[in-house]
N, C-alpha and C positions, 0 to 999 in steps of 0.2 A: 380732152381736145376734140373737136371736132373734125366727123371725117374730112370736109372739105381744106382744113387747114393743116392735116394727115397727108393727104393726095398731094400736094402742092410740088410742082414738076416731077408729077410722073404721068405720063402718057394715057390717058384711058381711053379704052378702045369702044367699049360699054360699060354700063351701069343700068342697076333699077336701085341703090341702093339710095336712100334720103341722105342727104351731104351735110345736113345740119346736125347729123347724129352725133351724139358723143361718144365715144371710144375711151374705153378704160384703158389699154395696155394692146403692143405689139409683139405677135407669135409667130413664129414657122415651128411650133413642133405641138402639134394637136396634143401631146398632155399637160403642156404649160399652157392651154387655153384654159381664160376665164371668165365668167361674166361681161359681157361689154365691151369683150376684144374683136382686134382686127385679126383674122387671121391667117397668114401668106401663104400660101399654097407653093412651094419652091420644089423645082423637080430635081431632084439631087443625084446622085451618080451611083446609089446603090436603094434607091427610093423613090419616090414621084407624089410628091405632098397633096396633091391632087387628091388621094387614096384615102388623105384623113379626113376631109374636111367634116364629114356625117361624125366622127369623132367628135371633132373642135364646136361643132356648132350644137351637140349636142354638152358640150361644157359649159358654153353659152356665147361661144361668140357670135358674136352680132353680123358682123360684115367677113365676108372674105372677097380676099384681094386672087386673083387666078388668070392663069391663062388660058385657061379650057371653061367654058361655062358648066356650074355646076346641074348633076344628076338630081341632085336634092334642091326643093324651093329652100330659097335663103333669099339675101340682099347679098348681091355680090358686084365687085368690081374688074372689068376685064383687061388686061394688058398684056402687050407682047413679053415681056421681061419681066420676072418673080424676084427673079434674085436681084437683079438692079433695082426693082420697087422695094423690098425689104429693108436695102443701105438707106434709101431716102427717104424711106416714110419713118426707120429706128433716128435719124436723124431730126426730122420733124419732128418726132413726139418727146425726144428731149431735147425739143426746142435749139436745134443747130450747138452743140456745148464747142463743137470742134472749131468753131468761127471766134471763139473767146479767147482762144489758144494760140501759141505759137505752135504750129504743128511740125515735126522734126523725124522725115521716114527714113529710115535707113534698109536696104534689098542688097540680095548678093548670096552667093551659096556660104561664105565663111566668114566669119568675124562680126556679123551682125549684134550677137549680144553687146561681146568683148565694149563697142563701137559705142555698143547707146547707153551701157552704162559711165562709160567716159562721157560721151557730151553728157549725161545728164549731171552729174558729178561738176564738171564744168562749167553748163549753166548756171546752175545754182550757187558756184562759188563765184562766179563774174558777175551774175543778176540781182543777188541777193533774194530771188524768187523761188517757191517753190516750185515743182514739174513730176510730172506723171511720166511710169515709165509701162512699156508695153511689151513682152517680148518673152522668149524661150524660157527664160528660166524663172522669172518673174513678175506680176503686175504691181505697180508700186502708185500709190496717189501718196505725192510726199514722201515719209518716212514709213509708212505706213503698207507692207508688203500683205498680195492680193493673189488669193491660189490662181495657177493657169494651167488650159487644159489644152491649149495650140498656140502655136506663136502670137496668128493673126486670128480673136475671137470672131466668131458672126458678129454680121453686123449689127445687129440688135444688141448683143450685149457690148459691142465694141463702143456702139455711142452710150450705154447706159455708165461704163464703165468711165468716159469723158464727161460725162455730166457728172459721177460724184467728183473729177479732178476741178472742174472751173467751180464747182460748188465747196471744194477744201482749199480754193485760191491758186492751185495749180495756176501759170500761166504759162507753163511748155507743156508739150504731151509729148514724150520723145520713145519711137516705137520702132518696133522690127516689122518691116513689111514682105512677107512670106511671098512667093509667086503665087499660089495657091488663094490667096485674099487677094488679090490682083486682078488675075484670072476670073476670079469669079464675086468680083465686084463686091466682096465683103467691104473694101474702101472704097466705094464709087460716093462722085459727092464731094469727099475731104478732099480740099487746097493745101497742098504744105506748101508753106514757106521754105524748107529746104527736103530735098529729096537726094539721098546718098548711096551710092554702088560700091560697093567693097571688091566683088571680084564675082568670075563665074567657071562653074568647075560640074565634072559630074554626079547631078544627085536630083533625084524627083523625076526621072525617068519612066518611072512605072505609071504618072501621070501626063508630061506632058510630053514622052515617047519621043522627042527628038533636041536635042540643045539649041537649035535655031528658035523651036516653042518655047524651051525653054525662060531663053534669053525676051524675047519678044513680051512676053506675060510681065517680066520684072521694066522693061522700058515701060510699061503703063506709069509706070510712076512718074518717068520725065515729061510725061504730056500735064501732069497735075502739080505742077511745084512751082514755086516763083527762083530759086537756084537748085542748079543740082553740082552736087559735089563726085567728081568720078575718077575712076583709076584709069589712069595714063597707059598704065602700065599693062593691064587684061587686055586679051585680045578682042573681048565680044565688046569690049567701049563703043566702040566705032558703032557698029550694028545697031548695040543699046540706045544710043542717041542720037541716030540718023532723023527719028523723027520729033525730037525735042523741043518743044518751045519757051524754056526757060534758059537764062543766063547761064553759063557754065564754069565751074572752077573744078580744073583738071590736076589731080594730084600723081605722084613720080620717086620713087626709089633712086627712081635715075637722078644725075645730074644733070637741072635744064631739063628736066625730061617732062613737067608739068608747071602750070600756074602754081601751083605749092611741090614743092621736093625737098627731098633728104641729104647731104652729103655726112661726111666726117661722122660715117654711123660705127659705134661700137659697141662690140654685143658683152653681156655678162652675166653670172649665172641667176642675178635675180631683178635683169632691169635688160634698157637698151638706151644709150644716146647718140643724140643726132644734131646736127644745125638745122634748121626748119629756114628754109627760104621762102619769099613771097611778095611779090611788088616790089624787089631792093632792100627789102631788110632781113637780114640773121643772126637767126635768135637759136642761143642754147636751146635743144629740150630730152626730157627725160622721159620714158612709160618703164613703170614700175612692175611690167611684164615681160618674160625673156624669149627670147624666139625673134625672125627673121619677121613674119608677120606679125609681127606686134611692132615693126615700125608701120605696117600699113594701114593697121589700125588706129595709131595715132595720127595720122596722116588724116583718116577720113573724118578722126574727131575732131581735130582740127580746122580741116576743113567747113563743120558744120559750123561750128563756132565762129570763124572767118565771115563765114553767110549769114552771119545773125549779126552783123557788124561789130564785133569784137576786134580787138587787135590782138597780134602775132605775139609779141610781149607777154600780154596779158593772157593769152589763150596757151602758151608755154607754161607759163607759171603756174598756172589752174592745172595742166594736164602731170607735172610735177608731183602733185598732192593727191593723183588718183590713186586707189588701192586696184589690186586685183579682182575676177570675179571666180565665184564659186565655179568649180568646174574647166575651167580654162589655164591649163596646165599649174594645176591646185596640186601643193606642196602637204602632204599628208604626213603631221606629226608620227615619227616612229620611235625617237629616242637610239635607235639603230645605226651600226654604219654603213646602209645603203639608203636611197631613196625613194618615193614612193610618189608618183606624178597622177591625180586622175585630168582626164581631160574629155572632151565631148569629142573629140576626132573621131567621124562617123561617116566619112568619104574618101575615095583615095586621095584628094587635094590636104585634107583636113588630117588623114596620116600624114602624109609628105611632109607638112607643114609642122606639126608636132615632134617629129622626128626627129628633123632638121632642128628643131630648136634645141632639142636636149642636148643631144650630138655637139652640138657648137661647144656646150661648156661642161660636156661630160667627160668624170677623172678617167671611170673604167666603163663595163657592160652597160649597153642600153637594151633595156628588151622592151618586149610590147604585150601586152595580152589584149585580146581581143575580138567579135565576133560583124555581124553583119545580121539586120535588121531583116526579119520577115515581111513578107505580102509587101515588099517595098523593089526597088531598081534590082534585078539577080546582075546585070552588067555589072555592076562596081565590084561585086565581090572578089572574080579574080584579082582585078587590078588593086583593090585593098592587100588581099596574100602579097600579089609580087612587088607594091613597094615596099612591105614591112620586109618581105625577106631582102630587099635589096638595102634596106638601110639597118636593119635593125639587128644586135649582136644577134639575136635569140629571141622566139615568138612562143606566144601561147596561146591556140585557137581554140575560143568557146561560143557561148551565147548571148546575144545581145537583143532581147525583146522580140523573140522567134515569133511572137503572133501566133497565126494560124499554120503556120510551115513545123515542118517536126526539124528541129535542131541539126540533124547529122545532115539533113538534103541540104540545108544552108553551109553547113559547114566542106560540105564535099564541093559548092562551088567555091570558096575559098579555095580550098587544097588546090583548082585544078590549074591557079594561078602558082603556086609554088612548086610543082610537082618535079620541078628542073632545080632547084634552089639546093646548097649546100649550107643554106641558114639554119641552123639547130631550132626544130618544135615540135610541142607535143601539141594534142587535140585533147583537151578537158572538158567533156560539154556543161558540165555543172558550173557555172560561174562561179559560184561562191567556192566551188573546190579547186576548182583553178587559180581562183586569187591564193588560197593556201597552199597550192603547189607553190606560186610567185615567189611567196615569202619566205616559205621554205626550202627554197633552193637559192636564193637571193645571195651574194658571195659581197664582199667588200666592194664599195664603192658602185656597187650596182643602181643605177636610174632603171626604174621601173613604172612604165605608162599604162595604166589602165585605162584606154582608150573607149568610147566609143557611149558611154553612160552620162559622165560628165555629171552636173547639176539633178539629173536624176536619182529620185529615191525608190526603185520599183521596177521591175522587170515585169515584161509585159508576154504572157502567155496562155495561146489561144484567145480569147477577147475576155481577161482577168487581170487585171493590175495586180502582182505583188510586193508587200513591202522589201525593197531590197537597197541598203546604203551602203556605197563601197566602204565610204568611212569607217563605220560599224563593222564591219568585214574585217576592214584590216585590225581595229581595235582589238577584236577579238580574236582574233589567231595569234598577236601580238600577247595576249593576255594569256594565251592560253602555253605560251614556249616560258611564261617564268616561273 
């Protein structure tokens, strides 16, 4: 492609670079430069890509895109913004794939996976189309599952990744849009046609340092959608979409409480139903996930579905046939008479929320085991202790992806939220020996949550991924008592 059809709205401030060059491939990480690349100089929050480009151009790229003119003779191109020129020039060079798409974003601190693998489940069973999925616990083009290494990838690979979808006939792309790819323009450029708010709770703190930034980062989406689908029922709605410029369908637990709502909801230990109202009609519906928030997840897939002109009936029925997803209060084979939940609850919203569900349809004990994420938000930590002691029979605090923090300093900010609590718990820092304390004390009719891993295979310590499946874990402590 050529540079000048590379550039194509982005700002350029200077240039000596010839516009009619051709351009093999788009980079911001100087070792994936190669021959006849472009290569974006993005100043990043623990790096300043500025620092590679003597790197990159000595691998061969041709052009670099900067904001600072370079130290070194090259061909370079100057702009105020890296990171916004990266979204659009990764978009130009796979030739727009996201304009061929029904594009389908879903933000929110909770429920976002839950969410898009309903609609996409959905789509597909209304449209007869296939669809791409993008998000936490999986990348999917079709049937076809695609490793991921952040919710929301850079944007380089975020478009390269929607060019292989319209290229395998994909015609939804239906994604989890992180605040984090927001904020920082990893999606700048992409139009959706529906844009979706789940809810907003404490988490990502250690980034965006206040819930008002918070909240303000994930509203970027409602300025880029043609509807947005939102909860009635959050409080930061309001804020979220003060500055909105798309159509709105306001979703409600309440009665009357939103353009779509819930009444005649009944919970059960392996489902929830509800009448789905909307414009004057209701309609039965079922989600085949149990928990209080699992009506509000079908609520927003519904929703999406709604805004892609589907009808209510028909968007019932579909949502009826969805399965569960990995990780989201996932029912772990034991053969046993207790049971064994893993789920991703990794906020104090996201315990609350988890708890709350079991509790509904739990015979006896519910416990928790659980830890709190290094070099991430230290605020939540209390508040994760003191609502597990406040709901849950009995806890067990360990490690969850300590990072660069040493285990016990993470875990002494939990403690100093329960330190008043009469909730029975031990501290196991070893996850894996804590999951076998779990089971081994585990008593009849015991619900037992492994919180906080969820779809994850790997514990994350100091900056080393380890192989770690709960699954596996329990399999084998299971194996190991016959």
């Amino acid at each position: 492609m050529k540079l000048t059809e590379l550039l194509e709205s982005v700002e350029i401030i200077e240039t000596n670079a010839d516009m009619s060059a051709e351009i093999a491939d788009v980079c911001c990480d100087s070792r994936k430069a190669g021959e006849g690349c472009l290569f974006v100089a993005v100043e990043g929050y623990e790096t300043d890509g500025h620092r590679y480009i003597p790197s990159a151009l000595d691998k061969g790229a041709s052009v670099v895109l900067c904001r600072v003119k370079p130290q070194r003779e090259c061909a370079y191109v100057l702009c105020a913004d890296t990171r916004r020129a990266l979204a659009i020039v990764s978009a130009n060079f796979f030739r727009r794939p996201a304009d061929k798409m029904a594009m389908i974003g879903v933000t929110g601190t909770n429920g976002k996976t839950t969410t898009t693998n309903l609609v996409k489940e959905m789509y597909e069973a209304l449209s007869g189309n296939s669809s791409g999925l993008i998000g936490t616990n999986r990348n999917m083009i079709g049937d076809v599952a695609v490793d991921t290494e952040r919710t929301t990838p850079e944007s380089r690979d975020l478009q390269e990744l929607f060019a292989q979808m319209a290229e395998a006939g994909c015609k939804a792309a239906i994604m989890e849009v992180s605040s984090h790819s927001l904020y920082l323009d990893r999606v700048a450029g992409i139009k959706y046609r529906v844009g979706a708010f789940t809810n907003l709770t404490q988490d990502h703190l250690d980034f965006h340092e206040t819930m008002e930034n918070y909240c303000d980062a994930k509203a970027i989406l409602f300025r880029n959608c043609e509807v947005g689908v939102v909860n009635a029922d959050d409080e930061w709605t309001g804020r979220l979409i003060k500055d909105a410029d798309c159509r709105i369908i306001s979703y409600s637990a309440k009665e009357k409480g939103g353009d779509l709502y819930a009444t005649d909801i009944k919970y059960f230990p392996d489902k929830v139903s509800f009448t789905a109202n909307y414009g004057g009609e209701n309609v039965p519906a079922v989600i085949n996930i149990p928990g209080r928030f699992s009506v509000y997840n079908a609520l927003t897939a519904l929703g999406c579905i709604l805004a892609l002109g589907f009808g209510l009936s028909e968007a019932a029925a579909a949502l009826a046939k969805c399965h569960g997803v990995q990780g989201r209060v996932e029912v772990v084979p034991t053969g046993r008479d207790f049971t064994i939940l893993i789920d991703y609850a990794h906020t104090p919203d996201g315990i609350e929320n988890v708890l709350r569900a079991v509790k509904e349809t739990a015979v006896g004990r519910v416990g928790i085991l659980f830890g709190c994420g290094g070099d991430r938000d230290r605020t939540k930590r209390p508040k994760m202790g003191a609502i597990s002691a406040e709901l849950a029979d009995y806890m067990i605090i360990t490690s969850d992806n300590p990072r660069t923090e040493e285990p016990e300093t993470i875990i002494a900010d939990i403690l100093e939220g329960i330190k008043d609590t009469k909730t029975p718990y031990v501290v196991i820092t070893d996850r894996r020996e804590a999951i076998k304390y779990a089971i081994e004390h585990a008593e009849k009719d015991d619900a037992i949550i492994l919180a906080g891993k969820g779809h994850e295979t790997y514990q994350i310590v100091g900056k080393t991924k380890y192989h770690m499946d709960e699954r596996e874990i329990v399999a084998e402590v299971l194996a190991a008592q016959i």
